[in-house]
C-alpha positions in Angstrom: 0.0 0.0 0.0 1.4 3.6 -0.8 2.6 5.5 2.1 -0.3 8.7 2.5 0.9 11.9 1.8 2.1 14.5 3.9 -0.4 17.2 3.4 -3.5 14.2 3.4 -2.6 12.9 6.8 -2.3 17.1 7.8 -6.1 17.5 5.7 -7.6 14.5 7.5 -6.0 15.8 11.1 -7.8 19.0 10.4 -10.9 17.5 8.7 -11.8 15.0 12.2 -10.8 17.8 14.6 -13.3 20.4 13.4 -15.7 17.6 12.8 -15.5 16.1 16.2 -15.5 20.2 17.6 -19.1 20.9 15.6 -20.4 17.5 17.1 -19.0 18.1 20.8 -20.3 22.1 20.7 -23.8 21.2 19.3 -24.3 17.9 21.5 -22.8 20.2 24.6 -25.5 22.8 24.0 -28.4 20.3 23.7 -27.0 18.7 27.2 -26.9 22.6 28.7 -30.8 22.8 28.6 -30.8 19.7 30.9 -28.6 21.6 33.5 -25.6 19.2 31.8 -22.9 21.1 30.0 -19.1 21.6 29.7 -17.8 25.4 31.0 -17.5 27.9 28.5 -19.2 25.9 25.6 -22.4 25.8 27.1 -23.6 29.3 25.1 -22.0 27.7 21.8 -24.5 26.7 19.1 -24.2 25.5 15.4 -25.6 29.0 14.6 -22.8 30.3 16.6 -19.6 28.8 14.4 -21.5 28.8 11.2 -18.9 31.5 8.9 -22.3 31.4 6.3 -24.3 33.1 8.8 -22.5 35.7 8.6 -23.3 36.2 5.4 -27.3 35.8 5.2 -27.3 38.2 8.1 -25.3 41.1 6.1 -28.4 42.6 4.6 -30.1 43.2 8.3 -27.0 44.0 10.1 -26.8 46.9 7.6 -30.0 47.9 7.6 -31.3 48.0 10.7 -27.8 47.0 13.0 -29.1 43.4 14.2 -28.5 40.0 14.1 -30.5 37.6 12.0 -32.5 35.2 14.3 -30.1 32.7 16.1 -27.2 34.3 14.2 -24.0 35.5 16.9 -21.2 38.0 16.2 -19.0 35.4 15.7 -20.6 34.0 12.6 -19.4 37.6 11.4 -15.7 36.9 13.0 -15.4 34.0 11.1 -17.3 34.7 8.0 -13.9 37.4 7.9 -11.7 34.4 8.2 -13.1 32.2 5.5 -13.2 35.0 3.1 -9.9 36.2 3.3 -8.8 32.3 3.7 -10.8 31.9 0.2 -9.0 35.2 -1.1 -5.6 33.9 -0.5 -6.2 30.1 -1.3 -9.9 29.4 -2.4 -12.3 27.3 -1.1 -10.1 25.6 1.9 -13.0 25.7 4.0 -14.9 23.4 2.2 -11.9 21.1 1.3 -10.4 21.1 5.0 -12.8 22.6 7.6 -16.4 22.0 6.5 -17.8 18.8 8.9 -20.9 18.3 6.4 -18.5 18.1 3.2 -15.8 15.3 5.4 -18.8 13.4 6.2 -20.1 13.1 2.2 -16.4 12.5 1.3 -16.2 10.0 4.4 -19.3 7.8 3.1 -18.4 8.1 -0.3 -15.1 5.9 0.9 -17.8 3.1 0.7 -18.7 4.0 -2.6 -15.4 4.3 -4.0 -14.8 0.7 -2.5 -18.5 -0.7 -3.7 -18.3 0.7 -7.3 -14.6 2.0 -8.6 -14.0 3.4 -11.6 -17.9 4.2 -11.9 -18.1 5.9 -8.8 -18.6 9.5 -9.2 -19.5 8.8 -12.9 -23.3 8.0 -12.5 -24.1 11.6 -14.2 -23.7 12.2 -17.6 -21.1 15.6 -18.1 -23.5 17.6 -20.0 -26.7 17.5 -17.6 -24.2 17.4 -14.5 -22.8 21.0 -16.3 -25.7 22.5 -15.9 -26.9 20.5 -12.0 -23.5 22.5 -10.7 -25.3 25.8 -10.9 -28.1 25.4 -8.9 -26.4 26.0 -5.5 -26.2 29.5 -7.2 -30.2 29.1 -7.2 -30.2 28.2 -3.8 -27.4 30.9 -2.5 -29.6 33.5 -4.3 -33.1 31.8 -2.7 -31.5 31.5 0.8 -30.0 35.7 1.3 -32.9 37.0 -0.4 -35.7 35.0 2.1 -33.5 35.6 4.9 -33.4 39.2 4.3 -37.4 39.7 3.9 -38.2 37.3 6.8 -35.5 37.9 9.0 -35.5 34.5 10.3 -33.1 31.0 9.0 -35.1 30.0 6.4 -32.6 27.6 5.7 -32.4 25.8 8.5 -35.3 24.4 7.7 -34.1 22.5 4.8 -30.1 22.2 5.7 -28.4 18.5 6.2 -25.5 20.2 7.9 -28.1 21.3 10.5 -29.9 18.0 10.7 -26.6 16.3 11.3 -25.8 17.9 13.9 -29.1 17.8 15.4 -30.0 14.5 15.1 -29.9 14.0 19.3 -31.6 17.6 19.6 -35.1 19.2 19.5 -34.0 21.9 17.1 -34.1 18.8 14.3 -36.1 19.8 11.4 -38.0 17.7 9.1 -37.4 18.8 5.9 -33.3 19.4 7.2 -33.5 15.0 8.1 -34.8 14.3 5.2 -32.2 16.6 2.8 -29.6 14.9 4.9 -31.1 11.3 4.0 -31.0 12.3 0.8 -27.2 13.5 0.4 -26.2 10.0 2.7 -27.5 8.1 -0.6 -26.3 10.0 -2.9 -23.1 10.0 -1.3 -22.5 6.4 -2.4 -22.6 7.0 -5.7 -21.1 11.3 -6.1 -18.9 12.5 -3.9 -19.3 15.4 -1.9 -23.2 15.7 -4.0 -24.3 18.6 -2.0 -21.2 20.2 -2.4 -21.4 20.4 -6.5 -24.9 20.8 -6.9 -26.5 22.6 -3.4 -24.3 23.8 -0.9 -24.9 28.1 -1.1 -21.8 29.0 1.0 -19.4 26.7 -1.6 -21.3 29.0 -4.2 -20.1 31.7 -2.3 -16.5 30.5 -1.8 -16.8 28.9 -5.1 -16.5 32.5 -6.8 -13.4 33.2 -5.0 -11.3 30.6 -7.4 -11.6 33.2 -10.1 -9.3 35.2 -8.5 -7.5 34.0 -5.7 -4.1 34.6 -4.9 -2.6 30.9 -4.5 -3.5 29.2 -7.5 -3.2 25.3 -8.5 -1.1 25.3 -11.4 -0.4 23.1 -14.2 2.9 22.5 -15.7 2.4 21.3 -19.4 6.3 21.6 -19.8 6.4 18.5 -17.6 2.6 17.2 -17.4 2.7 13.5 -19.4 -1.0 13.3 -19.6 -1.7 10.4 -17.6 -5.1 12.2 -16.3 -4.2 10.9 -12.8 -5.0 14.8 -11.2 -8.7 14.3 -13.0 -9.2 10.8 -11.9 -8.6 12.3 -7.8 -10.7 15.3 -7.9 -13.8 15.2 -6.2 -15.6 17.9 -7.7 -14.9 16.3 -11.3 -12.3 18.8 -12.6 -10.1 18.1 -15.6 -7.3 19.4 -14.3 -5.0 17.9 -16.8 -6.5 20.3 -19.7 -6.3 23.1 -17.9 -2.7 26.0 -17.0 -4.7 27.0 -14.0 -7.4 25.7 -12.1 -10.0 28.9 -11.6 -13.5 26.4 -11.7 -15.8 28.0 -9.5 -16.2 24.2 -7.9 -12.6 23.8 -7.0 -12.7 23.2 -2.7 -8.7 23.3 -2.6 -8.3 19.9 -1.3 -5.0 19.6 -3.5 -5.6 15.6 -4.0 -4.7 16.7 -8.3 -1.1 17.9 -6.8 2.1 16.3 -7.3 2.5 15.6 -4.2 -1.0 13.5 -3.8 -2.1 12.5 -7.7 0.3 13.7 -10.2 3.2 11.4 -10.7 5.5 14.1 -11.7 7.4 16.4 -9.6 6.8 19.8 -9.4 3.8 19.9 -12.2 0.7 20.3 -10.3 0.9 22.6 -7.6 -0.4 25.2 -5.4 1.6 28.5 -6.0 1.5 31.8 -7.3 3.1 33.7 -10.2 4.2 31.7 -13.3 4.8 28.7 -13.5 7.8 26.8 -15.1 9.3 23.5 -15.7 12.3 22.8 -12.7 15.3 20.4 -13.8 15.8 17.4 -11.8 19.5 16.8 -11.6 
């Protein structure tokens, strides 16, 4: 078995620790309403350390200088953090930090394992073009209602919620059965909510037009071998393109040399141009 990469055992450190964090604040602050509850973490909530928050809550924080309902300051702290992370280096909150998008691409280990080669294959590329736009749909659907109502319409409907809410009173109906949903489809897409739902990677998603840190393709030294396409999760064909700059990117860097690519130094995360390096 090939030894794991460096940077995958560092991804997977970060991906179970912020997992593990989500599930011990939200199960902590379902305990606190029983008189049960760790110090200091007893306040926290999902809302709380939700960055996307944030965001819905912009329109009435402007307006009228209050939070949306549920929503805490520090969904505005680190709504900051994710989109200057995102500036510098895209998405790496969906590819590093997110718990809901580590659990899809956690079950979807089983899929990988039940059907191979197909797995992640089921859609045709021309109808599954035009599915990746609808978590612009739902990004536009989600600020807009939040803004007139005022309220998380969202929650309503959200897996990531439900997930974390499963032992809780706060768990919504339509939220369980979205995440029902998305555990299926996990089997046979990875990360499906991520490509075709999720309206903070929509958000983020719009950063990889400009960021900063690129991924970067040598063709100088590429040989073809469509390894770096065959690894990405999100279905980018990274071996026809100089730069990645798809709006689905999550910056998990599995398509890099140091992961995919069998090639030194010819897919990699980096800035300025890039050029073909001699190996003496």
């Amino acid at each position: 078995m090939a030894k794991k990469p460096k940077t995958a055992w560092i991804r997977l450190t970060v991906q179970i620790i912020f997992f593990a964090l989500v599930a011990l604040i939200t199960f902590n602050h379902t305990m606190s309403e029983a008189g049960i509850s760790i110090p200091f973490f007893e306040s926290a909530s999902i809302h709380a350390i939700c960055p996307f928050g944030g965001v819905v809550s912009i329109y009435q924080y402007i307006t009228g200088g209050t939070y949306t309902q549920k929503i805490h300051q520090s969904s505005f702290i680190l709504m900051y953090i994710v989109l200057a992370a995102a500036l510098l280096a895209g998405p790496v909150f969906c590819g590093w930090v997110c718990p809901f998008g580590s659990f899809q691409e956690w079950i979807g280990k089983i899929g990988k394992k039940i059907f191979r080669k197909k797995y992640n294959n089921f859609i045709p590329k021309k109808i599954d073009s035009i599915l990746r736009y609808l978590r612009y749909g739902v990004l536009a659907w989600v600020v807009l209602m939040t803004a007139l109502t005022g309220k998380l319409i969202f929650e309503n409907v959200d897996p990531y919620a439900a997930l974390f809410h499963l032992y809780s009173s706060e768990l919504a109906i339509g939220g369980l059965i979205a995440l029902a949903v998305v555990f299926v489809l996990s089997f046979f897409i990875d990360r499906p909510f991520c490509k075709y739902a999720c309206p903070y990677g929509a958000l983020l998603g719009i950063f990889n037009l400009f960021r900063i840190f690129k991924i970067k393709r040598n063709e100088a030294t590429c040989i073809s071998c469509s390894k770096c396409d065959k690894e990405c999760p999100m279905n980018i064909e990274v071996s026809s393109k100089k730069n990645v700059l798809d709006h689905q990117c999550i910056s998990c860097l599995k398509c890099t040399s140091e992961q995919a690519c069998p090639v030194k130094n010819t897919v990699e995360l980096m800035t300025g141009k890039m050029e073909a390096k001699d190996e003496a």
